[in-house]
N, C-alpha and C positions, 0 to 999 in steps of 0.2 A: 561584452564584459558584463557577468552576471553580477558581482558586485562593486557597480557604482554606487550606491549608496552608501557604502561602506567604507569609501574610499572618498566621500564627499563628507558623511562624516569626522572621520580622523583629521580633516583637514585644521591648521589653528588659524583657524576664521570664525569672526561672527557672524550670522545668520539670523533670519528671523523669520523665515520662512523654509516649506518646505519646495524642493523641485518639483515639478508634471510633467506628466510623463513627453509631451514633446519636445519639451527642454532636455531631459533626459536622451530622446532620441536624435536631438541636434549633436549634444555632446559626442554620443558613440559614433555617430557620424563621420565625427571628424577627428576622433580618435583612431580611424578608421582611414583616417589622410582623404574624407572626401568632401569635395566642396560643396558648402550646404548654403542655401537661399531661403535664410528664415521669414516667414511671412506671419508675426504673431500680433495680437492684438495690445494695445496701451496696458497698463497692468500685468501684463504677464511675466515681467521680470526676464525681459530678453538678456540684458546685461548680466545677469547672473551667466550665463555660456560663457560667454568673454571672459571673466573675472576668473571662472573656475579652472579654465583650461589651462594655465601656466602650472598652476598649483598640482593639477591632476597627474600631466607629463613627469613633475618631480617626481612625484610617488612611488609611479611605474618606472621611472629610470633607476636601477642600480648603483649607479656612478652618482647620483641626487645631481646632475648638470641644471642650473639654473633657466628656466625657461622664461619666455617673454611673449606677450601676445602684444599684438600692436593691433591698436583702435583707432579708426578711420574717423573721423567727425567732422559734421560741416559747420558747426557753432560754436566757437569758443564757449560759451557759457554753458552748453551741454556737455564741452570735455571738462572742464573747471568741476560741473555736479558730477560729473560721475567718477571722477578722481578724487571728489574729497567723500563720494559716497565710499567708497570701497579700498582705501585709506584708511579712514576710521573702522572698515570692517578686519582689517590689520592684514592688507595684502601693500606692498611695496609698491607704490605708482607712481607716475609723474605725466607731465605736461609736456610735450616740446612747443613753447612759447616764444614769438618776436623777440620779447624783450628780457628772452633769461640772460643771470648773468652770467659767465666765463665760470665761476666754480663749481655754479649747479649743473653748469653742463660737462663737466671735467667728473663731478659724480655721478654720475648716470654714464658716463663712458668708462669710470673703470666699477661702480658696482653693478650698473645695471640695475632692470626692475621688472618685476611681472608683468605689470601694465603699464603699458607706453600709449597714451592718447595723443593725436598728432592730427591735423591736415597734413595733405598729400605735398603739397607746395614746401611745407616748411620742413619736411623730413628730406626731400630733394632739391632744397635751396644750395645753389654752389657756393655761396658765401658761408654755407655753415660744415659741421665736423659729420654733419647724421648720413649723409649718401655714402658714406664712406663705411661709418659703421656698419652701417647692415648690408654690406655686400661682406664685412669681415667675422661679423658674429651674426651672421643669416642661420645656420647651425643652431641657435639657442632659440630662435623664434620660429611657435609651434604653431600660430595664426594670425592669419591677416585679417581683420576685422572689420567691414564697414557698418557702421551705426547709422541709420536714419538712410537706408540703403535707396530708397527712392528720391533723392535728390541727385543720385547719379546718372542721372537721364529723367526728363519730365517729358510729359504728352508731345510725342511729333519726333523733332531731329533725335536722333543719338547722340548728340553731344551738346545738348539743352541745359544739363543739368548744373546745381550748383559748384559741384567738384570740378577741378581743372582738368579736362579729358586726357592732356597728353601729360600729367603726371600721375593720373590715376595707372594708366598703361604703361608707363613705366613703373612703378613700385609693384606690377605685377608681374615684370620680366626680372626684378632685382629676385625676387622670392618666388620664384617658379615653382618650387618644391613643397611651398608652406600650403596649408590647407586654406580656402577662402572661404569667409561666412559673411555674409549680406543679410543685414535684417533692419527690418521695418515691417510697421503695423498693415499698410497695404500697398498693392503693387497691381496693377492690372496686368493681363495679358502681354499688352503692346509694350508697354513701361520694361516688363520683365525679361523682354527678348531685344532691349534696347541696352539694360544693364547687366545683360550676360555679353552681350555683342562688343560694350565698352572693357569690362571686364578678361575677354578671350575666354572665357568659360564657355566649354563644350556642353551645350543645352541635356545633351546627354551622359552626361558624366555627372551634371549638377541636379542634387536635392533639394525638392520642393517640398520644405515642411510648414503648412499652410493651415491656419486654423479662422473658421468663422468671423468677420471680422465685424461682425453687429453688437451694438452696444443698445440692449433693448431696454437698459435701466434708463435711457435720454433721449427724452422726447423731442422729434423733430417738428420744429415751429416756421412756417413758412409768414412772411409778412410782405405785403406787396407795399408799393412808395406812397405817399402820402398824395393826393392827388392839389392841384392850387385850389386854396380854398376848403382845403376840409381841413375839419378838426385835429387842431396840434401843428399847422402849417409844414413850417420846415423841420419841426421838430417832431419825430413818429412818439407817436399816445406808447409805446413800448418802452422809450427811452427816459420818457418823462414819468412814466408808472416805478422805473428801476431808480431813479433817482429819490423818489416821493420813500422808496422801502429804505434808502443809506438816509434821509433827514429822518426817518420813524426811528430806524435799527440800530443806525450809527457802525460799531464793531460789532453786531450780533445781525447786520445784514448779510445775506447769502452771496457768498464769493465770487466773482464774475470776469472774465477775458472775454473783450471787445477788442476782436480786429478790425482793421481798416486798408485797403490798398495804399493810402498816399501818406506820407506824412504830415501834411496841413491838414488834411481830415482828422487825423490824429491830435493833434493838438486842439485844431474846432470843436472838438468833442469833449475833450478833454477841460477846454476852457467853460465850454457851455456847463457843464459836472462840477467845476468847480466852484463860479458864477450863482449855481441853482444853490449848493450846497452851502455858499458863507462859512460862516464859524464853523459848521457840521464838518466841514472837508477835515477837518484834523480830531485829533484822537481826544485832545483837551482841545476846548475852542479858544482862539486866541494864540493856540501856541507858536504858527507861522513854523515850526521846523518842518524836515522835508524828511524827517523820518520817523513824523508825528500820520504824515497825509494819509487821509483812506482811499483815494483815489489816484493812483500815479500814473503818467503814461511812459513806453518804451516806444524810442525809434532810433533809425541808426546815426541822428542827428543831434546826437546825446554825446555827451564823453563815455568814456570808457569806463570809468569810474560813477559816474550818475547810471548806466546801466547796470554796472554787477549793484549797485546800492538796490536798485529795483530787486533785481533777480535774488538777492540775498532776502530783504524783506519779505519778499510771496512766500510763505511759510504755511503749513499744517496753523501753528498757532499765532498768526501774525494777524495782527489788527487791521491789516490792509485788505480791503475789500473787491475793489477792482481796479483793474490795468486797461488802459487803452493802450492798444499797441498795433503795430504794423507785424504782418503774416509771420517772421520767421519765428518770434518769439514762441512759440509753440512748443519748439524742439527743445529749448532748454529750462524747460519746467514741468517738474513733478509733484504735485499738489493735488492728493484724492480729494479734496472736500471741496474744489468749484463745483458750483450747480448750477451755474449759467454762461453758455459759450454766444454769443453776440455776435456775430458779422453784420459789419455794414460795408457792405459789396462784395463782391466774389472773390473764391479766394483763386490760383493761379489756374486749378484746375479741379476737376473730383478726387483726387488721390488726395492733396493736398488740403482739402476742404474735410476727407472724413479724419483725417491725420490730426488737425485743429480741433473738433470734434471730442474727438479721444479722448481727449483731456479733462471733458467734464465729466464730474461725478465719478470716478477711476476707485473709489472706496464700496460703489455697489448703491446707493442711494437714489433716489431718484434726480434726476437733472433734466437743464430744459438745454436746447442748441437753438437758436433763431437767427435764420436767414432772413435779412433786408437786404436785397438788390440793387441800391444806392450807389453811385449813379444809376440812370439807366442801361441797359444791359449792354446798350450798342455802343456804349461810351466807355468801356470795358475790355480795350484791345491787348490785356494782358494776362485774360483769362480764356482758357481754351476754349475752343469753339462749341465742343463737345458738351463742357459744363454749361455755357450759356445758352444750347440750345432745350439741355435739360429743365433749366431754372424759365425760359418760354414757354414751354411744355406744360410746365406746374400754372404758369400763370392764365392760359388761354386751356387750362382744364382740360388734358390732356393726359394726363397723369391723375391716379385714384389714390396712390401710395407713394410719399416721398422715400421710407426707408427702403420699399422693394424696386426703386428705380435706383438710388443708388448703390444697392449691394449687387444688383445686376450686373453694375460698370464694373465691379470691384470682385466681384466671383473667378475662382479660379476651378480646374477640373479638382486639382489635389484639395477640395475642400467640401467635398462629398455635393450632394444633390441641394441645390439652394432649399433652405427650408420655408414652408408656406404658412404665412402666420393666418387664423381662425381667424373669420370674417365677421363671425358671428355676434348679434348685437347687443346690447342689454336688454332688461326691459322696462325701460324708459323710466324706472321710478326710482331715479337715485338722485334726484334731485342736484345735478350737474356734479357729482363726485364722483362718477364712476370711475372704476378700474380696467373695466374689459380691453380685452386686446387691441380692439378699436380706440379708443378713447386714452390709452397710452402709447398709443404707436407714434402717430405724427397728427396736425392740425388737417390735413388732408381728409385723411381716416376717419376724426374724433367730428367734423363735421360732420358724418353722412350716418352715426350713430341718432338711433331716434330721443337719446337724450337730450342731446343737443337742439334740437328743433322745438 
């Protein structure tokens, strides 16, 4: 279809961007009834293909038949953002939630809506009206959506992943006909033949549209553990330097997602941050409300309502500075302006660690990502082996470049020739400011520049 654009135009949607061209060729892909395996980077505005495709179908259909794309997500809080994102851009959407009531669900069964975000569970729950729907108006739905496509299988088994395997497989024997789109920012080889395998997609039937997935605006910071007895004890000189910038900065410190494996780390942290900070922890000191705080934590030990309060407050313009949170929180927040992603310990795997990642500096700015290894690595039975042998590697000097060892893990054929970044060094008289390729790449790299010495 030569004029897409054209027809992405006239659409009565707001917009505030333009498409590129691999979005564009996602789209015709599957205008084209074929199942497409997007593999695009954080910012790229994946979610735009989803959104557009119901809308697109009307256009081209004569009869204007109401179309529906149905969005897979494994986060309630990333279906809640991106329903009210694209709501507000005036496309017709909704939720299928636990606790809807009886009328909003009696709405959506006799109007229907363009976008339907759902887990797999709750659209084939027997107690509910949806398994039913859409074996009856399957007709009207032009795609089958999964969001954050690599939780459908993680490193090792096939059926690892955070989606429920035998309803994922069924929702794709209900809509056999419907075209399928799987996207996320990365996916490894093994990952990708684990979620076409769960999926029944024929590896050869299915589109691989795969883009670079480096983020060369954030600097990767490697920090090894504090050893007994050195400076800063149990507490790393890293944690206590970020805290010292929220007691100088207050709301005009640099935005920051600290993960953590456990939940009592989570809070450890979290208390220790609050503790350092006193009065500083809120917006006015003294205030004691909890949506004064510049430092919150998220975990799933939270109500439901104290998380979306988190998740609402992390804002573009929001006074809150950092989140201690446990790994999933990732998925459900879009915030270009963090400039510091924090891990204290490993995340489940390397997919999922550059996924976390992603998320800093997403506006183009420069940002920092720092890996601490906390516990030790061997205490760590829930990160794959693969990443922990990586993060050894790094530690016993084994590794010269942390960004070219994990785009390695992460490289696909559909994504052209790994690119080789310049080695080359400054010369040494920049009085520790430099910019060379070395010295912004990762702490690896910026060490072996002669500036630094």
């Amino acid at each position: 279809m030569d004029d897409l654009d054209g027809i992405i135009d006239a659409l009565p949607i707001k917009f505030d961007f333009k498409l590129r061209e691999r979005q564009k060729n996602v789209i015709q892909l599957l205008l084209k009834k074929k199942d497409v395996l997007a593999i695009l980077p954080t910012g790229s505005e994946r979610s735009a293909i989803f959104a557009l495709m119901p809308l697109i179908h009307d256009k081209l259909t004569p009869e204007g038949r109401n179309h529906t794309a149905i969005v897979i997500s494994p986060l309630r809080a990333l279906m809640t953002e991106q329903a009210n994102r694209w709501f507000n851009a005036g496309i017709n959407t909704c939720c299928i939630l636990p606790e809807m009531k009886d009328e909003e669900k009696t709405a959506i069964m006799q109007k229907g809506a363009s976008l339907v975000f759902a887990s797999p569970e709750a659209l084939l729950d027997d107690d509910q009206p949806w398994r039913q729907l859409l074996r009856t108006y399957r007709k009207h739905v032009c795609l089958l959506a999964f969001d954050e496509g690599h939780c459908i299988a993680q490193e090792g088994e096939p059926d690892s992943g955070i989606y429920n395997y035998n309803y994922v497989e069924e929702l794709r024997g209900i809509l056999t006909d419907v075209p399928t789109l799987v996207m996320t920012a990365t996916l490894p080889a093994e990952q990708r033949s684990n979620v076409l395998k769960i999926l029944h997609l024929n590896p050869k039937d299915t589109t691989t549209v795969a883009q670079n997935p480096d983020r060369p605006n954030v600097f990767l910071k490697f920090v090894e553990r504090n050893k007994p007895g050195q400076e800063g004890g149990n507490v790393p000189k890293w944690l206590q330097d970020y805290v010292e910038e929220l007691q100088q900065q207050g709301t005009k410190a640099p935005k920051a997602i600290m993960y953590c494996r456990h939940i009592n780390t989570v809070t450890r942290i979290w208390g220790y941050m609050m503790a350092s900070l006193g009065q500083r922890a809120w917006v006015t000191p003294g205030s004691k409300k909890p949506s004064d705080l510049i430092v919150e934590m998220y975990q799933c030990g939270m109500t439901m309502g104290c998380q979306e309060r988190v998740v609402d407050r992390f804002t573009i313009d929001s006074n809150l500075r950092c989140i201690v949170a446990t790994m999933p929180f990732a998925m459900g927040i879009e915030v270009p302006d963090v400039r510091y992603i924090l891990h204290w310990g490993l995340s489940s795997n390397i997919t999922d660690y550059w996924q976390e990642i992603g998320k800093c500096a997403v506006d183009g700015k420069p940002g920092v990502a720092l890996l601490y290894p906390a516990p030790s690595i061997g205490h760590t039975p829930t990160s794959s082996q693969t990443f922990k042998q990586l993060v050894l590697d790094i530690q016993d000097g084994k590794v010269t470049c942390m960004r070219a060892a994990f785009l390695s893990q992460l490289w696909l054929p559909e994504m052209g020739v790994q690119p080789v970044r310049s080695d080359a060094n400054c010369d040494g008289l920049c009085a520790g400011q430099c910019r060379c390729n070395k010295c912004v790449c990762c702490s690896l790299c910026q060490s072996s520049c002669p500036c630094r010495k």
